[in-house]
Structures are given as structure tokens and as C-alpha cells.
N, CA and C of each residue as an Amber inpcrd file, in Angstrom:
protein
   240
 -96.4830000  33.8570000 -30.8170000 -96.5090000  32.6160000 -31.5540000
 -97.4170000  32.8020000 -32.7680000 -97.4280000  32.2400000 -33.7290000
 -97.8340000  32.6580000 -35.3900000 -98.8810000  31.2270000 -35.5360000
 -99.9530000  31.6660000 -35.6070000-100.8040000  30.3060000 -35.7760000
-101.5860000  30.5000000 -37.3720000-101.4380000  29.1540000 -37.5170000
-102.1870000  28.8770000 -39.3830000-103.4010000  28.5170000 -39.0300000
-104.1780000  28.6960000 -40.2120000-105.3170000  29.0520000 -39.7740000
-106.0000000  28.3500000 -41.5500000-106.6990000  26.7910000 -41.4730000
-106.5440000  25.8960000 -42.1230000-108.2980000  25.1970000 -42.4680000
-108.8120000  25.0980000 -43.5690000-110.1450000  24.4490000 -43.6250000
-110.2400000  23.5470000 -43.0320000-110.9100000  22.7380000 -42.4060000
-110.7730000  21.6870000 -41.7150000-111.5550000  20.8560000 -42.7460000
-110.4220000  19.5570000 -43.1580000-111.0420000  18.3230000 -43.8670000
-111.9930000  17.6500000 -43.3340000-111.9610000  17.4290000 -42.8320000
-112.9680000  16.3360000 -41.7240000-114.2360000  17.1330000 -41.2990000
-114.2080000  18.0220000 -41.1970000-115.3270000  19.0640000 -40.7300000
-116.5410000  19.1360000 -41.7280000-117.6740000  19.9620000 -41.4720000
-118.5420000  20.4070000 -41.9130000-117.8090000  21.7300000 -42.8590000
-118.4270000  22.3890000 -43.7980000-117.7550000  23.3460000 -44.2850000
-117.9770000  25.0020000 -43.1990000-116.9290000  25.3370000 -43.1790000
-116.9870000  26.6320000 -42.5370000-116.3490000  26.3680000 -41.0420000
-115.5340000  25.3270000 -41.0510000-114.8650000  25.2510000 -40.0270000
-113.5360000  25.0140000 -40.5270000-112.3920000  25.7600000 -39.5320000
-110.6590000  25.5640000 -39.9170000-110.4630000  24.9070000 -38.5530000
-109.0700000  24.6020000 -38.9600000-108.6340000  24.4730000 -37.8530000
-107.2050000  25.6600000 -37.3090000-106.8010000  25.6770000 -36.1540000
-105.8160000  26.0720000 -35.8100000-104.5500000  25.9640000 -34.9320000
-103.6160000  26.0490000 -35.8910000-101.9390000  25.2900000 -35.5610000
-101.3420000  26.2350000 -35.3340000-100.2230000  26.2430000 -34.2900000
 -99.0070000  26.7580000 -34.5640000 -98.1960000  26.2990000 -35.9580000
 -96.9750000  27.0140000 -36.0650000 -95.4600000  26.9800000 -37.1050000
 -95.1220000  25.4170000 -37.3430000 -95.3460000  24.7050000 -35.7930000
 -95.1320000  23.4330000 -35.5360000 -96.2410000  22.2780000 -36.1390000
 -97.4750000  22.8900000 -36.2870000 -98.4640000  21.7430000 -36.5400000
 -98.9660000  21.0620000 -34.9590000 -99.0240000  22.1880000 -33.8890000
 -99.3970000  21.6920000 -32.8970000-100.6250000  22.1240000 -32.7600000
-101.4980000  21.5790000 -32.0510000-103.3270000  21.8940000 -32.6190000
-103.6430000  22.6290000 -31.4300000-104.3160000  23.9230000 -31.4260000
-104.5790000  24.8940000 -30.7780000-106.1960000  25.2870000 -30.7550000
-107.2310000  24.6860000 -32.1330000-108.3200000  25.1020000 -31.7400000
-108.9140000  24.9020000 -32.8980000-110.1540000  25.5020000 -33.1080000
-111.0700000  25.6050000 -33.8730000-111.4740000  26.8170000 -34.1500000
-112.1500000  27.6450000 -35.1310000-113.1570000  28.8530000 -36.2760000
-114.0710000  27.9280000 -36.4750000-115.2620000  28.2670000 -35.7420000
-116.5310000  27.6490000 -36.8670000-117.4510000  28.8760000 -37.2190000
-117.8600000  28.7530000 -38.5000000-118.9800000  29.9400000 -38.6080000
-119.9880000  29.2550000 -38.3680000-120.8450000  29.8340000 -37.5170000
-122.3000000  29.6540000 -37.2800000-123.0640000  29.7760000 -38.0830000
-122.8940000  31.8800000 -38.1420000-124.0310000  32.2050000 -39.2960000
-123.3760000  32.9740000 -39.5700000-123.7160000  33.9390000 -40.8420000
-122.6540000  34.4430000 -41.5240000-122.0610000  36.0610000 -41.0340000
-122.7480000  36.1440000 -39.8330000-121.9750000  36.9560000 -38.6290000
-121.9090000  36.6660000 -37.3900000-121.0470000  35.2030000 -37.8370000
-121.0390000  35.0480000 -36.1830000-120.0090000  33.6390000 -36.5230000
-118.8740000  33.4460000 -35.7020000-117.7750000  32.6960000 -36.1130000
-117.4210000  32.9270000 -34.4440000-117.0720000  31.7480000 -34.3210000
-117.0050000  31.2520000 -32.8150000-115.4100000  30.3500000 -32.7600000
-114.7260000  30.8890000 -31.6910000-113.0590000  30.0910000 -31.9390000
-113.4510000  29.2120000 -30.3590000-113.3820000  28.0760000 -30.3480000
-113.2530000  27.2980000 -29.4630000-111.5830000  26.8060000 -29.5900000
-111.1790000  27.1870000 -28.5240000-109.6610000  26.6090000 -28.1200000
-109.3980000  25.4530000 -27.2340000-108.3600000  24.8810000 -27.7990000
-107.9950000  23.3410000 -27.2640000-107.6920000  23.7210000 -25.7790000
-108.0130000  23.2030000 -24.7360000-107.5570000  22.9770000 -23.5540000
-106.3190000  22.7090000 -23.3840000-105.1780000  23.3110000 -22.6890000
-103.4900000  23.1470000 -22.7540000-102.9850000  24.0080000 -23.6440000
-103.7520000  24.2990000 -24.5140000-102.6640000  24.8680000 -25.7270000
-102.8140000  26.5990000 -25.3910000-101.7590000  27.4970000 -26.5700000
-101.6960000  28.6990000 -25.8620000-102.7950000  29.3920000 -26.1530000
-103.5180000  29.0130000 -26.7630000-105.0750000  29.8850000 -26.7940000
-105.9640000  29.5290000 -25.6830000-105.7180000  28.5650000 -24.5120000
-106.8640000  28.1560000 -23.9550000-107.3880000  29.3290000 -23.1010000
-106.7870000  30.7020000 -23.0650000-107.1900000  31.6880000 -22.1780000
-107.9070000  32.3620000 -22.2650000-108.3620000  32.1070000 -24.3870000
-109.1620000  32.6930000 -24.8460000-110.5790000  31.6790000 -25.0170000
-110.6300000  30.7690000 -23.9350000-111.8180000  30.4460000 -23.8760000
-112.6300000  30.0800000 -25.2400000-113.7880000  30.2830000 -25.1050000
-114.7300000  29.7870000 -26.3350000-114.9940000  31.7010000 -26.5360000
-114.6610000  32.0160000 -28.2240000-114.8740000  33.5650000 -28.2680000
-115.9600000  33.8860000 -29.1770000-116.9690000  35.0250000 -29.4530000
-117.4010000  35.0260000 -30.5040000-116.8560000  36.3490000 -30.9540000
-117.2890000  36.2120000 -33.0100000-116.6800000  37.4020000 -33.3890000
-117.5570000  37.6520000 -34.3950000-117.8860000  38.8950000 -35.4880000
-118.4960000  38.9640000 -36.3350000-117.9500000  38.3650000 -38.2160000
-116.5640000  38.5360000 -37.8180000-116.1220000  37.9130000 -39.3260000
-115.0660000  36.3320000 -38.9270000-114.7090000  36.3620000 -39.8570000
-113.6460000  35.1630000 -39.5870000-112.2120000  35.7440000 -39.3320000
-112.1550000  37.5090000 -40.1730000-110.6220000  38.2670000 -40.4800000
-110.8920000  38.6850000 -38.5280000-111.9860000  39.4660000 -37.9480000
-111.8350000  39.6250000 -36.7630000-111.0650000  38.4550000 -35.5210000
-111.8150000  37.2430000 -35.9370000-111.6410000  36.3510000 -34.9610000
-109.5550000  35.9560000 -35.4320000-109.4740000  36.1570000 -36.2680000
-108.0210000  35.8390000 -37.0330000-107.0270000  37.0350000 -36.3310000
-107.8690000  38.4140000 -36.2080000-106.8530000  39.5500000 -35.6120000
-106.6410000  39.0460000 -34.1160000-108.4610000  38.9690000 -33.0670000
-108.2040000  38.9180000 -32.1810000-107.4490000  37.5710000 -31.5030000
-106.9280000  36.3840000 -32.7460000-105.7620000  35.2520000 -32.0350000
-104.5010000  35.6180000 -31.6960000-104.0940000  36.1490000 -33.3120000
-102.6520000  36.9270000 -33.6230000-102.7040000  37.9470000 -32.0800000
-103.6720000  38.9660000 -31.5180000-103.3840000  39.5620000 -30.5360000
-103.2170000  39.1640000 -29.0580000-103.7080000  37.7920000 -28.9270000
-103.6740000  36.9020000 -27.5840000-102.3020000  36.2000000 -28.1180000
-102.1300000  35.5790000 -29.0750000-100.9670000  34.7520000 -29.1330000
 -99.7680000  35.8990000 -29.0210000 -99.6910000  37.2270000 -29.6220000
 -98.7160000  37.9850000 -30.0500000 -97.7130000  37.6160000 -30.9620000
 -98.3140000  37.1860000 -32.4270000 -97.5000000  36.6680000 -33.4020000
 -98.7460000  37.3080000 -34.7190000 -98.5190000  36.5550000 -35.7820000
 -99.2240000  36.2740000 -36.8440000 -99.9590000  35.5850000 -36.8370000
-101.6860000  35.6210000 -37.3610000-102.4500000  34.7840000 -37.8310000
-102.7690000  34.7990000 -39.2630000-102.7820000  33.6510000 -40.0520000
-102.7000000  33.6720000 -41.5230000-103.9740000  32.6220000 -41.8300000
-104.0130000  32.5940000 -43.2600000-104.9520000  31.7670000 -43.7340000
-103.4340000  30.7930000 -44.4190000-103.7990000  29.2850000 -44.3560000
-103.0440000  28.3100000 -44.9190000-102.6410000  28.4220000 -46.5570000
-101.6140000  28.4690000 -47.2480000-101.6350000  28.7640000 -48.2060000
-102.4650000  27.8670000 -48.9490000-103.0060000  27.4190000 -48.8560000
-103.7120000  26.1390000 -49.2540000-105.0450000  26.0500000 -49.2810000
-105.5530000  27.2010000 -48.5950000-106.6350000  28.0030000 -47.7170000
-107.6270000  28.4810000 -49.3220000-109.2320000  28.4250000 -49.1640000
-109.6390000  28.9870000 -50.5720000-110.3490000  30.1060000 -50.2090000
């Protein structure tokens, strides 16, 4: 499954959010500090297996979704 990977409006800066193709909500990227970006996943959705993860970049935490989901992870074209 191919999840977008989106700034989050509503958020503090340095947090996205994350959707499937569909716009179905799968989780959160927040950076902490600027090596350390933490994906908290929605409960139900197909990331919830990946628990709360930490990673050192934001491109890591982006590979290791795309590799649990087995699709694509992208930045939103919309994304800065």
C-alpha cells in the first residue's frame, strides 16, 4: 500500500501526517530533535504493527513505512 506523507496543518511545525492513495489516516512523523523523528501509528490502520518507531531522519522513517506497508512512501506534492 503507497502512503503520502503530508505537513500537518493543524500541527506544530515538523509534524506530517500519513495517508494512504485513499486519504485514509494511518499516522503521524513528528521530529523531536533534529535526529530523532518518531512515527506514531493510528490504531486499526495498516501501520499499527509498527507501533510507535524511532528513526534518525524523516527519509529513514519514510523508507522504513514504504517497507512495512510494501508500497511507496512519498512526500505530498504539496510537501516543502
Amino acid at each position: 500500500m503507497d502512503v503520502v506523507v503530508t505537513p500537518a496543518a493543524l500541527k506544530p511545525a515538523g509534524t506530517w501526517t500519513l495517508n494512504d492513495r485513499l486519504g485514509r489516516p494511518l499516522g503521524t512523523i513528528t521530529e523531536v530533535s533534529p535526529s530523532l523523528f518518531v512515527i506514531a501509528a493510528n490504531r486499526n490502520s495498516g501501520l499499527s504493527a509498527m507501533g510507535a518507531a524511532n528513526f534518525p531522519s524523516l527519509n529513514d522513517a519514510m523508507t522504513a513505512i514504504a517497507r512495512h506497508m510494501k508500497g511507496e512512501c512519498q512526500l505530498s506534492s504539496g510537501a516543502r
